[in-house]
C-alpha positions in Angstrom: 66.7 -29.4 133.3 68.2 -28.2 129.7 69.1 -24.9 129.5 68.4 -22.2 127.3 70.5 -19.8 125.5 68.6 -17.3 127.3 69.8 -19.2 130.7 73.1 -19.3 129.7 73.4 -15.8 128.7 71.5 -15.1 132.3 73.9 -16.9 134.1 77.0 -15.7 132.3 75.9 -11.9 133.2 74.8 -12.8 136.8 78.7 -14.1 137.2 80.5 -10.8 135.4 78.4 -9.0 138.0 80.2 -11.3 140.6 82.7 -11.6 139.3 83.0 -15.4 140.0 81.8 -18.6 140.0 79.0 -19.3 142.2 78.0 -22.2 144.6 76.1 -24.1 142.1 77.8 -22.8 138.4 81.3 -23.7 137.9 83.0 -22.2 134.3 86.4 -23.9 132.5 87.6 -22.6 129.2 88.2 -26.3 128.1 90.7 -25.1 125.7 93.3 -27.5 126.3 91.3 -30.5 126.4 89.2 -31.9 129.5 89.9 -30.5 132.8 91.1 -32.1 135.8 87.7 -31.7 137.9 87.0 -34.7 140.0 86.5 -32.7 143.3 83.9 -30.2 141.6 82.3 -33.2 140.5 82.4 -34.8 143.6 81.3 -31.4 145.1 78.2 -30.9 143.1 76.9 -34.6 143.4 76.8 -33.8 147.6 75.1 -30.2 146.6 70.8 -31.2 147.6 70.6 -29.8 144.2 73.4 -30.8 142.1 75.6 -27.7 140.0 76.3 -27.2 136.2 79.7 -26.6 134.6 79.7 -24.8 131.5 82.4 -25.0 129.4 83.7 -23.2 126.5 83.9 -19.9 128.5 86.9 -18.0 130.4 86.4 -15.9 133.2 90.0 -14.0 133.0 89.6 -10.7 134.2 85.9 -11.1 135.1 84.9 -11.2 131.5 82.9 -14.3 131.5 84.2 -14.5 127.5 82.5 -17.3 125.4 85.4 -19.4 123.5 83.8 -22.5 122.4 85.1 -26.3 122.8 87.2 -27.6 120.6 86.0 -31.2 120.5 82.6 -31.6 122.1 82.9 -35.2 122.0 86.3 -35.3 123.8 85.3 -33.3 126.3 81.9 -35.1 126.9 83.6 -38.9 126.9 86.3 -37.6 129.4 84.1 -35.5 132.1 81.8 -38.9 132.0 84.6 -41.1 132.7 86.5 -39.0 135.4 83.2 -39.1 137.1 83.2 -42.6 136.7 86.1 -43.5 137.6 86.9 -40.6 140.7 84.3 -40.0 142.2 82.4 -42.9 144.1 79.5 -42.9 144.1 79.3 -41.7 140.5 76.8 -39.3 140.1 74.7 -38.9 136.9 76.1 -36.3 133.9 73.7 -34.5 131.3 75.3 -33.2 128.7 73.3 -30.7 126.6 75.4 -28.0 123.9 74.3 -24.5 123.5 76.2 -22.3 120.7 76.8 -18.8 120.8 78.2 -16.9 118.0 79.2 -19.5 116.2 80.8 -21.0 119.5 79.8 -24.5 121.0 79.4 -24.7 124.1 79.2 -27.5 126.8 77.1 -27.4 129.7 76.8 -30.5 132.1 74.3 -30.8 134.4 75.6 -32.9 137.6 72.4 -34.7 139.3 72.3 -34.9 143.2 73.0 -38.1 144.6 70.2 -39.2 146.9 70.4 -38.7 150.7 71.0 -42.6 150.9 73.9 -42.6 148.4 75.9 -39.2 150.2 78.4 -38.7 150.8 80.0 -38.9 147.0 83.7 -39.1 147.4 87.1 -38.6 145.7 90.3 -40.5 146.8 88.2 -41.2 150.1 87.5 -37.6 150.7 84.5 -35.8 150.6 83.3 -32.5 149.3 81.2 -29.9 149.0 80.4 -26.2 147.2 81.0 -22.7 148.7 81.6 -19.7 147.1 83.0 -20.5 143.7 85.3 -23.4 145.0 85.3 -26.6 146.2 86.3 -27.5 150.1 86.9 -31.0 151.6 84.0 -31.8 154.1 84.8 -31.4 157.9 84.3 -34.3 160.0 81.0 -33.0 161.6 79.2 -32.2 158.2 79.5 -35.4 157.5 78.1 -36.6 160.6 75.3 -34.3 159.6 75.0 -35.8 156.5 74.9 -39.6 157.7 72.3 -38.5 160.2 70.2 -36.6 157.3 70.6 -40.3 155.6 69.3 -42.2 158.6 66.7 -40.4 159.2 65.6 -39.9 155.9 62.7 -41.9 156.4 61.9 -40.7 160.1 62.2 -37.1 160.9 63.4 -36.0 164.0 62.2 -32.8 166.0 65.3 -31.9 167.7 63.2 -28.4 168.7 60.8 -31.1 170.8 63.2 -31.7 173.1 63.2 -30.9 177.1 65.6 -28.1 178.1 66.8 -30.2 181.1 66.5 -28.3 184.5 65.0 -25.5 183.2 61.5 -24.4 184.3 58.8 -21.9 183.4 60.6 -19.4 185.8 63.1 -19.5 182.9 61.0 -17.7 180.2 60.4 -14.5 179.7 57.1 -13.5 181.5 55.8 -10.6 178.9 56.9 -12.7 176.0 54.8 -15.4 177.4 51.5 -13.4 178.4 51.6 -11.8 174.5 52.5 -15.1 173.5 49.2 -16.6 175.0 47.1 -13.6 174.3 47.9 -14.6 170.6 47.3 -17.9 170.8 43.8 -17.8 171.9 43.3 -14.8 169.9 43.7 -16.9 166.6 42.6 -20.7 168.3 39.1 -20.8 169.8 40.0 -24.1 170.8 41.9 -22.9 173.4 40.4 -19.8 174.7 39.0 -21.1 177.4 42.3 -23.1 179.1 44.6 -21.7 181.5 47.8 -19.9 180.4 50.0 -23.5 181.6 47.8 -25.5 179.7 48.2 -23.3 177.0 51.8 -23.3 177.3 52.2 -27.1 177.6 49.3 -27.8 174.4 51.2 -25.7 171.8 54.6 -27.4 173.2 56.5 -24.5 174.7 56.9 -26.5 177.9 56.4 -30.1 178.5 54.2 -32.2 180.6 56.6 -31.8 183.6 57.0 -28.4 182.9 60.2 -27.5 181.2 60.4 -25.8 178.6 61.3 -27.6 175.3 64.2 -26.5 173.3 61.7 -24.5 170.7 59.7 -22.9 174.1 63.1 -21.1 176.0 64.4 -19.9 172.3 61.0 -18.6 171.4 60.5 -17.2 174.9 63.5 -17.7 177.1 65.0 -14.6 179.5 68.6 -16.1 178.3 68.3 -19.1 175.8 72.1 -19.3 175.6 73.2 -19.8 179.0 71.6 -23.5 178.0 72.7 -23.7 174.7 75.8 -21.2 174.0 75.3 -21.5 169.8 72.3 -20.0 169.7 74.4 -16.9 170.3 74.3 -14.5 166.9 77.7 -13.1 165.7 77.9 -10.0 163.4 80.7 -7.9 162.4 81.8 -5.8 159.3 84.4 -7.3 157.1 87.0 -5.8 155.8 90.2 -6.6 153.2 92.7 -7.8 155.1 96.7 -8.9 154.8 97.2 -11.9 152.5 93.7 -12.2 151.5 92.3 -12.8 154.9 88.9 -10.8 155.7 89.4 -8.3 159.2 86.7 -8.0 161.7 84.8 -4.5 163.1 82.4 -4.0 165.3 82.0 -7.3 166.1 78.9 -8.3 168.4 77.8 -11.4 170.2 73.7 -10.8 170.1 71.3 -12.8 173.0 67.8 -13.2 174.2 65.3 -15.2 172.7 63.9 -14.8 168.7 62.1 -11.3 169.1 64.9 -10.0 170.7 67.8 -11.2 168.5 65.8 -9.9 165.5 65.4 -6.8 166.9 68.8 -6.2 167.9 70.2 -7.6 164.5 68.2 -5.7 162.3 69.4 -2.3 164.2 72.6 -3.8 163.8 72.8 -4.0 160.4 70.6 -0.7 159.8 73.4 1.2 161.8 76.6 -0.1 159.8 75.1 0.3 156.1 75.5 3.2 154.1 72.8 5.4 152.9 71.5 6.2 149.6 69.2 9.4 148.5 65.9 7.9 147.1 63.5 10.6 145.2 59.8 9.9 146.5 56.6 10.0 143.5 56.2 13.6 145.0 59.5 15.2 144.1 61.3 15.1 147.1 64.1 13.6 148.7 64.6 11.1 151.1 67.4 9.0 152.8 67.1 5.6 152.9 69.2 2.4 153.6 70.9 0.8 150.9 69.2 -2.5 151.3 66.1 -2.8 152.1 64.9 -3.5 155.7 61.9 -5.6 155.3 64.4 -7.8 152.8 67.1 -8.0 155.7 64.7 -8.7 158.3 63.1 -11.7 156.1 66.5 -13.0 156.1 67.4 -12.7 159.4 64.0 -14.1 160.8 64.6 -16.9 158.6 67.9 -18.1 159.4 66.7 -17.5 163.5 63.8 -19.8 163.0 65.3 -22.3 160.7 68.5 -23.0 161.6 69.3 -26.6 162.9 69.1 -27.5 166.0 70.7 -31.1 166.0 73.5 -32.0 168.1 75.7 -32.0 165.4 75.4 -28.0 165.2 74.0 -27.0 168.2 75.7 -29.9 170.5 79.3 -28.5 168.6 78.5 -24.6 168.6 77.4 -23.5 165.5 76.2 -19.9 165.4 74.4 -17.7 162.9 76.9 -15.6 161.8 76.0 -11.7 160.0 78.6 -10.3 158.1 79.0 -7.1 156.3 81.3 -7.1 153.5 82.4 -4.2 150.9 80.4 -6.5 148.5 77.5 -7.8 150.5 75.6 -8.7 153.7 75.7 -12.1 154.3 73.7 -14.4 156.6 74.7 -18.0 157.5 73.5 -20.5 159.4 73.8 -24.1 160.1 71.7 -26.8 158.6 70.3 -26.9 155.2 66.4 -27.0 153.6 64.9 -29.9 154.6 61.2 -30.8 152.7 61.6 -28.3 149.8 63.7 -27.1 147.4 66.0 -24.1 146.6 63.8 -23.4 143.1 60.3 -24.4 145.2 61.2 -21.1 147.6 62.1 -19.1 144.9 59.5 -19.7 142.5 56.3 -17.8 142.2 54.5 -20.8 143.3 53.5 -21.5 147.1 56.3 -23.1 149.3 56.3 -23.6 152.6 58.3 -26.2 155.0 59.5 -25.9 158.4 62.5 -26.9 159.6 61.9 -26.7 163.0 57.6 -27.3 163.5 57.2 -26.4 166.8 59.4 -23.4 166.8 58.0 -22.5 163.5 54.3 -22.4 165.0 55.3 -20.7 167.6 57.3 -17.6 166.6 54.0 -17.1 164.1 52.3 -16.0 167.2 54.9 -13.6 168.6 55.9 -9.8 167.5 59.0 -7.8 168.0 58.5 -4.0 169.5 57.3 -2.0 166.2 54.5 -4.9 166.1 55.7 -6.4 163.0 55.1 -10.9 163.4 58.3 -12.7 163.4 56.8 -14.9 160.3 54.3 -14.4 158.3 53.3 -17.8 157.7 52.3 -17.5 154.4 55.5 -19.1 152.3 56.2 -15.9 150.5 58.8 -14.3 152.8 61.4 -15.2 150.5 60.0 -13.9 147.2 59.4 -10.5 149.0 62.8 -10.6 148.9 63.5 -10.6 145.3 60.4 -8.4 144.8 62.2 -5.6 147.5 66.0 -5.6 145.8 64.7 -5.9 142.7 62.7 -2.4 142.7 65.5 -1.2 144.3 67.5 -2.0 141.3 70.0 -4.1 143.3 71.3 -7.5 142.3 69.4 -10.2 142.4 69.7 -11.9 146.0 71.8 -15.3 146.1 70.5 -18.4 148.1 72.8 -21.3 148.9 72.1 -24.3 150.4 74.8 -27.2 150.6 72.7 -29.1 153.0 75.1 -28.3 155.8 74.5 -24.7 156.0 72.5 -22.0 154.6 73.7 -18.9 153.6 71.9 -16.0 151.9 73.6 -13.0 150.6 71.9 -9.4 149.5 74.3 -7.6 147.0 74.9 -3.8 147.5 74.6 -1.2 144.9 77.9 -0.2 144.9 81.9 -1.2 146.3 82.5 0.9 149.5 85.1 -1.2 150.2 86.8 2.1 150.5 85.0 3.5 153.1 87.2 1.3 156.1 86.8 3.9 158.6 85.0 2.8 162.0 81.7 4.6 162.6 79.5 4.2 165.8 76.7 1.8 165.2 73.9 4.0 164.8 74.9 7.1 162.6 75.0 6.9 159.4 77.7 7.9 156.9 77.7 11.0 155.2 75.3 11.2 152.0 75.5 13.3 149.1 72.9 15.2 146.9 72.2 12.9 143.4 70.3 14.5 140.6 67.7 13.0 138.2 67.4 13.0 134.8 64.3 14.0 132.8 63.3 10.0 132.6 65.2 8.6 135.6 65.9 4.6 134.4 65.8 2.2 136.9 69.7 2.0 137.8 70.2 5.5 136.8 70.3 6.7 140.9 73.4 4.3 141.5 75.2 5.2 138.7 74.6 9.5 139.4 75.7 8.0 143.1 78.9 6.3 142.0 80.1 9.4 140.0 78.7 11.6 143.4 80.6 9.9 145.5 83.7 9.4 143.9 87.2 12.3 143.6 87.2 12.2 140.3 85.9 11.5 136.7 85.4 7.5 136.3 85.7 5.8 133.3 83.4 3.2 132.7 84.9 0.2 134.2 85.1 2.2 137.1 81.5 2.6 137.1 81.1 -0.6 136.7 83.8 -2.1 140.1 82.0 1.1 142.0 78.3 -0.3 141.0 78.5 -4.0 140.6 76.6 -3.5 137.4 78.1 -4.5 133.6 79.2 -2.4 131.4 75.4 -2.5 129.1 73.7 -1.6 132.2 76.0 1.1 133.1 76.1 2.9 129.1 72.3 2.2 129.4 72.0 4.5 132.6 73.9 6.6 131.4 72.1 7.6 128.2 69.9 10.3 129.6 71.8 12.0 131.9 74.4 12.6 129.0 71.3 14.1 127.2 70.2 16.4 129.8 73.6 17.4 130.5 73.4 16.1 133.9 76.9 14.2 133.2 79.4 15.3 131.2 81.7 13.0 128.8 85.5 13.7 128.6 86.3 12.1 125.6 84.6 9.9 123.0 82.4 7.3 123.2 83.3 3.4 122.9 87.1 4.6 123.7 88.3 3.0 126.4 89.8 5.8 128.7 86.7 7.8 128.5 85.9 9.4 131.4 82.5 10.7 133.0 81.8 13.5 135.9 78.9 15.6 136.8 78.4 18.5 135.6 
């Protein structure tokens, strides 16, 4: 796919925001000539969708500055030939150039190798994407990824299998009666069968009567004491000592799907902070600072998705929640399997279940407040951007190394200050924001961010307490200035400039 100049400048503005690479954008400033980059290379060929580098651009600082290459042809010839001669398999390189202000610059578009050709590796070591880096491939990924190649032509449904020496007197009994009420609610075919028959037709149990794999996580009184991974980890993270993240109110979460949603979603409504939201009447209300029905997507997602192979489940692999000063993040083993990272994020229909019988029958249960677990529909995921985006939040970030999943939701604003413990369940303190005559869109997190904070901020400040640039933040700021909602101490465009409210 050739980019844009439109792209780029997208994906250059998405990463000041981030302040960092991402899983599938690498940037090199090129300036010395080409780059030693074999295990990115290598790393993006593994990737189910392959990764771009752009070059000609240096991130110091967070800027995300264009420079321009020096020698487009230079770079080009040697990228091509490290891959080449590094990486092996060699993956395919498209080269396209782009300038900006005068500037060339180089972006190279790194083609997946097919599942049959994975894994693509450097000096006998394989490797794949996370975060904005590149890590050698642990022992079972790769297992997962010569199983994914084996059975690339015959698909396995792990979720099919017997829970062995389990019976019916294992599942839940009021999941199981709603369950069946639903089921011949929506089937006419089987209306008239017995609740076993039921059961055993729409493959919760099996024909000797245990319950598959799919049946005692769907409907189980305690899937985990069978299979300990499908235990759910959440905790709030927290800068610690030499760079290494510290844990708080950690939780192991149990019980079958409705019940691990439930209890993860109140999880992760009781640790965020709050934000004051002003309705179309006038009024005030306080709301969490992500949205629920965006979080709960997620979560249901990973909880239905997830793989259940022995090369996750066999070795222990949880979904794991996280809460960082930055994000929520939500991670969970196994990657897409029949559809695409831009087919689920596109306007279009996508739909493609991981897991088919657990799939089909989580559609037919509910958690308490009577909300379904999924939908069904495909469209889950783009009520996700739809949700942050009228929010005025970052743009949610989807990652799939086809190994694990992860899917991040951005928070307005850096409370990585905020490190205090609070009991699950209250929220922290929230202060009164005012509006301007003709609120914008990001104008509420800006007016919080100067709210919140001891002081008047300057506008970089603004911009680490938001996550927003510096445009977005001036932009914001335009009408409150006018109303005299927020007052400037100093002049504007100099750099120590500092804003407050009034």
């Amino acid at each position: 796919m050739l980019w844009t100049p439109d792209d780029l400048a997208q994906a250059l503005e998405q990463m000041r925001a981030r302040r960092g690479d991402s899983t599938s954008i690498e940037v090199k400033r090129a300036a010395g000539g080409v780059p030693q980059m074999a295990e990115t290379l290598c790393a993006f060929a593994n990737m189910p969708d392959g990764g771009t580098v752009i070059f000609g651009v240096d991130e110091s600082a967070g800027e995300f500055s264009v420079v321009g290459v020096p020698n487009i042809a230079q770079l080009e010839a040697g990228i091509a030939n490290m891959a080449r001669e590094a990486v092996h398999p060699a993956p395919r390189i498209d080269f396209q150039t782009i300038t900006v202000d005068a500037k060339p610059i180089v972006i190279a578009h790194i083609a997946p190798l097919s599942v049959t050709e994975k894994p693509a590796r450097v000096a006998g070591r394989a490797f794949l994407r996370q975060a904005d880096g590149d890590y050698a491939m642990h022992p079972h990924e790769e297992r997962m990824i010569e199983v994914a190649r084996l059975h690339s032509d015959e698909q396995v449904d792990y979720d099919l299998a017997p829970a062995r020496g389990r019976n019916r007197d294992d599942l839940d009994e009021i999941l199981c009666s709603a369950y069946v009420r639903a089921v011949r609610a929506h089937d006419r075919r089987v209306r008239d069968c017995d609740d076993s028959q039921i059961l055993r037709m729409t493959n919760v149990l099996t024909a000797a009567g245990e319950p598959t794999l799919a049946g005692l996580y769907a409907l189980g009184t305690y899937p985990q004491g069978q299979y300990p991974a499908l235990t759910v980890t959440a905790a709030v993270q927290l800068p610690g000592g030499e760079g290494q993240p510290r844990n708080r109110n950690l939780q192991d979460f149990t019980g079958p799907v409705p019940v691990l949603l439930t209890d993860l979603l109140d999880w992760v409504a009781s640790n965020l902070d709050t934000v004051n939201k002003y309705r179309d009447d006038g009024h005030m209300e306080v709301i969490p600072e992500l949205p629920l029905n965006a979080v709960r997507e997620l979560l249901a997602n990973a909880l239905v998705h997830r793989d259940l192979g022995p090369n996750t489940l066999g070795i222990g692999k949880q979904i794991q929640v996280r809460l960082t000063p930055r994000n929520l993040f939500i991670q969970s083993p196994g990657g897409l399997r029949g559809v695409s990272l831009a087919q689920i994020e596109s306007v279009e229909h996508a739909q493609a279940a991981v897991n088919q019988r657990l799939y089909q029958i989580t559609k037919r249960l509910t958690t308490p407040d009577g909300a379904s677990i999924i939908e069904g529909e495909g469209g889950g995921i783009r009520e996700v951007f739809r949700s942050t985006e009228a929010r005025g939040l970052p743009r949610p970030q989807l990652i799939d190394t086809g190994v694990q999943f992860k899917a991040l939701l951005w928070r307005s604003r850096d409370v990585s200050k905020d490190s205090a413990p609070r009991t699950p369940g209250t929220a922290r303190s929230t202060v009164v924001v005012p509006r301007s005559s003709s609120p914008t869109r990001n104008e509420h997190t800006i007016l919080a961010a100067l709210a919140s904070a001891d002081g008047p901020l300057t506008v970089h400040e603004v911009v680490d307490a938001t996550g927003m640039t510096i445009g977005q933040v001036r932009y914001a700021l335009n009408q409150p200035l006018e109303d005299g909602i927020v007052v400037m101490e100093g002049k504007q465009g100099v750099k120590s400039t500092r804003y407050r409210l009034q």
